[in-house]
N, CA, C and O atoms as CSV, one atom per row, in Angstrom:
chain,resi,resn,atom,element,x,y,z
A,1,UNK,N,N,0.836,-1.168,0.000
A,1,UNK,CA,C,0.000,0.000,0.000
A,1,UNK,C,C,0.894,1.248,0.000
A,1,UNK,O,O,1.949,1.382,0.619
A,2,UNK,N,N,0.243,2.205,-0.863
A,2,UNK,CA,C,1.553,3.383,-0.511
A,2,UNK,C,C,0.609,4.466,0.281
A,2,UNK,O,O,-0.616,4.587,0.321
A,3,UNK,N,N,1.475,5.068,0.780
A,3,UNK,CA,C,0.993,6.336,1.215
A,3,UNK,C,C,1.224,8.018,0.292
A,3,UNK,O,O,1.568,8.231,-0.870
A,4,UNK,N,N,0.969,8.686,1.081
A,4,UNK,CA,C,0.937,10.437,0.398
A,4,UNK,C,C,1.255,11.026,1.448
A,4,UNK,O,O,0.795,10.884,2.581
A,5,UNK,N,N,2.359,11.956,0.931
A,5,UNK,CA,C,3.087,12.712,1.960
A,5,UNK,C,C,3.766,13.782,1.177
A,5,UNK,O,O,4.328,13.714,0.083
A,6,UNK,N,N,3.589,14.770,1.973
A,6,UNK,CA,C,3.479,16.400,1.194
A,6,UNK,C,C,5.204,16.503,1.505
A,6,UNK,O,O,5.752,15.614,2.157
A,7,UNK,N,N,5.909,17.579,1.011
A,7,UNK,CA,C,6.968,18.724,1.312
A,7,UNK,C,C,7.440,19.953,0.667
A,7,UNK,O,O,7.179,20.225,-0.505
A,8,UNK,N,N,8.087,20.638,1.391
A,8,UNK,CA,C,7.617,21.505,0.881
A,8,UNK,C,C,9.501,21.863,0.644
A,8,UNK,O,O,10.248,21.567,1.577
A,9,UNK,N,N,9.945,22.334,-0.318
A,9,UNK,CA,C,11.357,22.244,-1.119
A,9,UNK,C,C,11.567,23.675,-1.189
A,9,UNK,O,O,10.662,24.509,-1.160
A,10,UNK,N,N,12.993,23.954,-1.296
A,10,UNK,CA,C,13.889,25.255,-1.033
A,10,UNK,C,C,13.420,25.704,-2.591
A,10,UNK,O,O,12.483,25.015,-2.995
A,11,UNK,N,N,13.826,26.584,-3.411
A,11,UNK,CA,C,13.236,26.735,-4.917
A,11,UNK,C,C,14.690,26.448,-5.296
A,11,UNK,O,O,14.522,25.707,-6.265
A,12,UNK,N,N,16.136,26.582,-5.125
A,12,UNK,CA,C,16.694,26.167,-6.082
A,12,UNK,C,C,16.257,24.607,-5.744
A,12,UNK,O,O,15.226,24.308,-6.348
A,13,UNK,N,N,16.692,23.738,-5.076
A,13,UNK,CA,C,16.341,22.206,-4.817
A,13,UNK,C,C,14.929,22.004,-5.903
A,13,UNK,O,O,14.997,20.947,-6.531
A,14,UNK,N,N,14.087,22.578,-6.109
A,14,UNK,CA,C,12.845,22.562,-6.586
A,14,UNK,C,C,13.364,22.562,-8.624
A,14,UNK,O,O,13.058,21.914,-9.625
A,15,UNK,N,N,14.320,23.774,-8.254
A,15,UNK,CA,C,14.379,23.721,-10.033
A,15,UNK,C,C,15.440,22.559,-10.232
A,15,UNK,O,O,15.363,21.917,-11.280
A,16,UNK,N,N,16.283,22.284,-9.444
A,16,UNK,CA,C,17.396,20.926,-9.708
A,16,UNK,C,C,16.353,19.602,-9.882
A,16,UNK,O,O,16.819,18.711,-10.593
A,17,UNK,N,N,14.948,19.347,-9.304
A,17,UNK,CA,C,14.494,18.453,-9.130
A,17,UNK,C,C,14.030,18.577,-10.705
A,17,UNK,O,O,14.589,17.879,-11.550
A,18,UNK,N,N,13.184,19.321,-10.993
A,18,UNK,CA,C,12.362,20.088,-12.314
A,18,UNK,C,C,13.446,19.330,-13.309
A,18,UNK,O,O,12.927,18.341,-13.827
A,19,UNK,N,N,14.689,19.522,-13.669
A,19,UNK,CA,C,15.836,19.649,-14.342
A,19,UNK,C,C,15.835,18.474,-15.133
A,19,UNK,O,O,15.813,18.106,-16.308
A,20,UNK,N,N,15.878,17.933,-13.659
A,20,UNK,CA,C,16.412,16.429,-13.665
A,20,UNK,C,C,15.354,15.336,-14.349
A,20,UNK,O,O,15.508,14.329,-15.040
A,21,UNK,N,N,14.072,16.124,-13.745
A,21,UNK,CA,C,13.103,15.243,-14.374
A,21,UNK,C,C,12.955,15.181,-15.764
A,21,UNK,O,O,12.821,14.159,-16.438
A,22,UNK,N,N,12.998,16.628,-16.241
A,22,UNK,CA,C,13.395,16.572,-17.772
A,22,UNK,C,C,14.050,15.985,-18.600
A,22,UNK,O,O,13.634,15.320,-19.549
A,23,UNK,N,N,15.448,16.262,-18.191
A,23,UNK,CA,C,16.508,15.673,-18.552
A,23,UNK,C,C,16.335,13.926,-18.816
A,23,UNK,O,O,16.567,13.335,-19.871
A,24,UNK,N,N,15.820,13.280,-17.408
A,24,UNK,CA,C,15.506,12.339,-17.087
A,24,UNK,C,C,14.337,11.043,-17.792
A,24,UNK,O,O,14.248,9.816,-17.792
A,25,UNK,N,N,13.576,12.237,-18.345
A,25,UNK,CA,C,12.241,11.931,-18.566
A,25,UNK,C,C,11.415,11.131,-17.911
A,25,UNK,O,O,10.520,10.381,-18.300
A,26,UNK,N,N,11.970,11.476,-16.517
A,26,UNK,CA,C,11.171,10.952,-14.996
A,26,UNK,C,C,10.130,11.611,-14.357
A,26,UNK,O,O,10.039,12.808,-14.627
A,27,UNK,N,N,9.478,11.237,-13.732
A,27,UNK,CA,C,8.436,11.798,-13.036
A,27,UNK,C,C,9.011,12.431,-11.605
A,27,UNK,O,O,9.661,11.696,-10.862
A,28,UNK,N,N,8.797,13.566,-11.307
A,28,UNK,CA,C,9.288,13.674,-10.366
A,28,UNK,C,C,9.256,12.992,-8.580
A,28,UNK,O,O,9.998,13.085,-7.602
A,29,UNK,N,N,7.765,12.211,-8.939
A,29,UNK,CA,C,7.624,11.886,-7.622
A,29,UNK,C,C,8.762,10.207,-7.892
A,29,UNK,O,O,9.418,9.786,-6.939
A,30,UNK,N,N,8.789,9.615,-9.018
A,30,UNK,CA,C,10.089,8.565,-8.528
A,30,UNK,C,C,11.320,9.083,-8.423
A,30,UNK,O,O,12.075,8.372,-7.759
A,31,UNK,N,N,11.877,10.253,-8.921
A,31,UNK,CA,C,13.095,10.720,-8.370
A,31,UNK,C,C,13.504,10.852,-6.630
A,31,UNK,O,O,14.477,10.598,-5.921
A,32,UNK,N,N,12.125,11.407,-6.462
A,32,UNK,CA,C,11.905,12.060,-4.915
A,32,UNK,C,C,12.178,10.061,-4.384
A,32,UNK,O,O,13.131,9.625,-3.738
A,33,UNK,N,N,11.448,9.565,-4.726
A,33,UNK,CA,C,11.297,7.874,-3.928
A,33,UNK,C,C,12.839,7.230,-4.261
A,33,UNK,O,O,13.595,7.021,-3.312
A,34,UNK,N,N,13.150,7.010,-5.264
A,34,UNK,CA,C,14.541,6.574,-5.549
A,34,UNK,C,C,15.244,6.902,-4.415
A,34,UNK,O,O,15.322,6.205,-3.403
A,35,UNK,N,N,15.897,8.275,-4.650
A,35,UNK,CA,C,16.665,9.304,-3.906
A,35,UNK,C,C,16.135,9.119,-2.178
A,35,UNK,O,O,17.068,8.594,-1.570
A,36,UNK,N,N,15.202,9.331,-1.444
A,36,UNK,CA,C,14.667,8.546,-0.052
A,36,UNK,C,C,15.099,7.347,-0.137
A,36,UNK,O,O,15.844,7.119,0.816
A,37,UNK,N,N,14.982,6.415,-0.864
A,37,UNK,CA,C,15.234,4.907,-0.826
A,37,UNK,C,C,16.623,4.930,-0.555
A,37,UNK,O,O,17.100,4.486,0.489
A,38,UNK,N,N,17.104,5.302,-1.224
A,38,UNK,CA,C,18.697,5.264,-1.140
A,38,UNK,C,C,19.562,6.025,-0.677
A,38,UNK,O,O,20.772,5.881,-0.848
A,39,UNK,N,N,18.872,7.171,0.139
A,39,UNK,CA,C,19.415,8.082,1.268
A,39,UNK,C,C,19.047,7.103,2.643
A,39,UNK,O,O,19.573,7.336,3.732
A,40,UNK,N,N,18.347,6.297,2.494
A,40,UNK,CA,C,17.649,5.205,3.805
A,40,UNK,C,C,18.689,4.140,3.968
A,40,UNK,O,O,19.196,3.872,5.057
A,41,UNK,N,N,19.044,3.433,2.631
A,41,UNK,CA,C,19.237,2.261,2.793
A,41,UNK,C,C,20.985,2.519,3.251
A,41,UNK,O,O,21.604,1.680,3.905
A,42,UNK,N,N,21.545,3.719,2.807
A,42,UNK,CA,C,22.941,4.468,3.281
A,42,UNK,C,C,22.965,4.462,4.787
A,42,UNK,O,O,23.595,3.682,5.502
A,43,UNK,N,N,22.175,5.459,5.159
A,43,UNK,CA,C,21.659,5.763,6.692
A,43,UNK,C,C,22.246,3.984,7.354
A,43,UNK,O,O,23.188,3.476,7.962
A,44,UNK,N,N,21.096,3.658,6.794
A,44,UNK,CA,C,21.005,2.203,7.584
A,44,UNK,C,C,22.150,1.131,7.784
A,44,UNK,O,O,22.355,0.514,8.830
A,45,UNK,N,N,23.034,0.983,6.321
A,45,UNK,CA,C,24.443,0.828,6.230
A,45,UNK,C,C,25.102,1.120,7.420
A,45,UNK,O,O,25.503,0.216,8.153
A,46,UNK,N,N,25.274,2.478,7.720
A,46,UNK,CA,C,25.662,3.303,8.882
A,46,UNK,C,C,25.708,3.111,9.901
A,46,UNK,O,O,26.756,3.035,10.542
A,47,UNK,N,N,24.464,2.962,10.393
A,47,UNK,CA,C,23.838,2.930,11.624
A,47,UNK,C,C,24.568,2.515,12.894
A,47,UNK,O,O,24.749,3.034,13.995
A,48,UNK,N,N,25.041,0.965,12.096
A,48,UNK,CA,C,25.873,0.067,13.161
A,48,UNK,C,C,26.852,0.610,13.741
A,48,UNK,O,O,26.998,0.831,14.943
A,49,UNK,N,N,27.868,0.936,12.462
A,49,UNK,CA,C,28.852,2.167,13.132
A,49,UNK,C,C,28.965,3.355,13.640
A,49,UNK,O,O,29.992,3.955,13.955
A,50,UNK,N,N,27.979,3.650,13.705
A,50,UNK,CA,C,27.468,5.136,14.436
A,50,UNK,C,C,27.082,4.649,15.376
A,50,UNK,O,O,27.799,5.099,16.270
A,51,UNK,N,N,26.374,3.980,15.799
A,51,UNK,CA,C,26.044,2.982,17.042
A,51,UNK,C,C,27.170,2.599,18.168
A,51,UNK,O,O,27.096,2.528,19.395
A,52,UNK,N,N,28.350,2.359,17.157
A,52,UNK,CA,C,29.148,1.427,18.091
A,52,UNK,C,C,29.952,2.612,18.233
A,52,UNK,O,O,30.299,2.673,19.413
A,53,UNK,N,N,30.658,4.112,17.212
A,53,UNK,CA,C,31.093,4.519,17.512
A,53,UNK,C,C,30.937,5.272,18.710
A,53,UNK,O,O,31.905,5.650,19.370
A,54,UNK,N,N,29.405,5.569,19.101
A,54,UNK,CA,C,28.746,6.477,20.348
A,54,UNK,C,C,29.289,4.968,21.451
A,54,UNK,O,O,29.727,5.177,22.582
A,55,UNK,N,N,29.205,4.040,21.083
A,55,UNK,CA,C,29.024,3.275,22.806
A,55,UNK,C,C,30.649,3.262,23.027
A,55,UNK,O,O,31.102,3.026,24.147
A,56,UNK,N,N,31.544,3.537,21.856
A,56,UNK,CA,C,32.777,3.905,22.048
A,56,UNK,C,C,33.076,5.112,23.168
A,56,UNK,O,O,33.802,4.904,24.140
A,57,UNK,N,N,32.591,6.075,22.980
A,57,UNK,CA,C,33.027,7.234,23.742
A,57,UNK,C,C,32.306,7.396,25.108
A,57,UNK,O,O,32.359,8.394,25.827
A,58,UNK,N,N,31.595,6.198,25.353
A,58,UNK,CA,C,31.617,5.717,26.814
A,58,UNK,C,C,31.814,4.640,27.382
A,58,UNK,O,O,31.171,3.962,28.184
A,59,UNK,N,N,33.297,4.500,26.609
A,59,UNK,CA,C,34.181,3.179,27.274
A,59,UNK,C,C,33.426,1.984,26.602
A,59,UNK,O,O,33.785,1.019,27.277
A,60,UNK,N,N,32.986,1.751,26.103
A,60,UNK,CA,C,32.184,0.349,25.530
A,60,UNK,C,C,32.556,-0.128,24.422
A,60,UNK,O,O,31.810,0.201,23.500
A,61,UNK,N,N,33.584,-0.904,24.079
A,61,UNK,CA,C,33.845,-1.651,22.603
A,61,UNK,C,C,33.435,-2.648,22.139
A,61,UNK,O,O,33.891,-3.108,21.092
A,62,UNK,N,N,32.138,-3.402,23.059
A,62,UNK,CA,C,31.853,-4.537,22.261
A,62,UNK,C,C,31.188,-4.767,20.655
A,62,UNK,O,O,31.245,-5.772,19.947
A,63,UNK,N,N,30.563,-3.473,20.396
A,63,UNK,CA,C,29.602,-3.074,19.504
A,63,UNK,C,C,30.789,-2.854,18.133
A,63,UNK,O,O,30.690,-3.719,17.263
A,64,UNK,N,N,31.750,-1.895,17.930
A,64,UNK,CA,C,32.897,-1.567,17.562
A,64,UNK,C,C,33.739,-3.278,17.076
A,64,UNK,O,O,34.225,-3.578,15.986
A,65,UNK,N,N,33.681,-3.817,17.888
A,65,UNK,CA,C,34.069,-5.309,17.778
A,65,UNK,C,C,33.828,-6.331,16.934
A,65,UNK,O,O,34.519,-7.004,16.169
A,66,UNK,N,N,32.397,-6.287,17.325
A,66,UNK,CA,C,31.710,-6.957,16.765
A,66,UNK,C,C,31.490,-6.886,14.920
A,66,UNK,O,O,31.339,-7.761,14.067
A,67,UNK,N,N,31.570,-5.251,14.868
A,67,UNK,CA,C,31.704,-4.927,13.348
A,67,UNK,C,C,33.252,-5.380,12.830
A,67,UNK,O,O,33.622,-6.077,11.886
A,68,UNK,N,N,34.055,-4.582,14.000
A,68,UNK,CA,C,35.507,-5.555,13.131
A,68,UNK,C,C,35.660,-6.896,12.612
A,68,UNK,O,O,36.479,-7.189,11.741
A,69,UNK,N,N,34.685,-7.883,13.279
A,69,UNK,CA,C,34.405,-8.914,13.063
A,69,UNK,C,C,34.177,-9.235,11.693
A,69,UNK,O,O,34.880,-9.936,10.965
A,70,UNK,N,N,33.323,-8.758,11.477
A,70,UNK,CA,C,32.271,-8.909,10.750
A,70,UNK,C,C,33.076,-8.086,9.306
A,70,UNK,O,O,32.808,-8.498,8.178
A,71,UNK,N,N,33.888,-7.117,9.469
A,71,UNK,CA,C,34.206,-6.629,8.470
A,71,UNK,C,C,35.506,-7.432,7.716
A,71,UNK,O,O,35.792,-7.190,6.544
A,72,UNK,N,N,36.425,-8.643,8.728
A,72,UNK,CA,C,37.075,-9.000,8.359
A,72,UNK,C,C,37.031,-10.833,8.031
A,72,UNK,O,O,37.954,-11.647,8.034
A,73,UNK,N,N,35.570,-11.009,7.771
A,73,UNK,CA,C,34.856,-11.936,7.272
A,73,UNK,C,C,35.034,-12.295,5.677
A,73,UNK,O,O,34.357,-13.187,5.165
């Protein structure tokens, strides 16, 4: 099911979007979804290490660890 959800955009951001869609011959609302999708799925990438780096700076390395682990898999 999708939803509808408004925003409201700076005007240059607005004409870069415009641009692109042209250029693109995209619709602007899948640019807008693409671009969320894959500003999310980055974020989320992240997360862990942003996670572990905060439990870092109060003495806590198991989290930090656990990714080294995992990164040298």
């Amino acid at each position: 099911m999708n939803k509808r959800y408004t925003l409201t955009l700076p005007l240059e951001l607005y004409e870069r979007l415009n641009q692109t869609a042209k250029f693109s011959k995209k619709k602007k609302a899948e640019i807008l979804r693409n671009a969320l999708e894959n500003y999310l799925d980055e974020i989320e990438d992240f997360a862990p290490a942003i996670e572990a780096l905060e439990d870092l700076k109060i003495g806590n390395s198991k989290k930090l660890d656990n990714i080294i682990k995992k990164l040298k898999c």
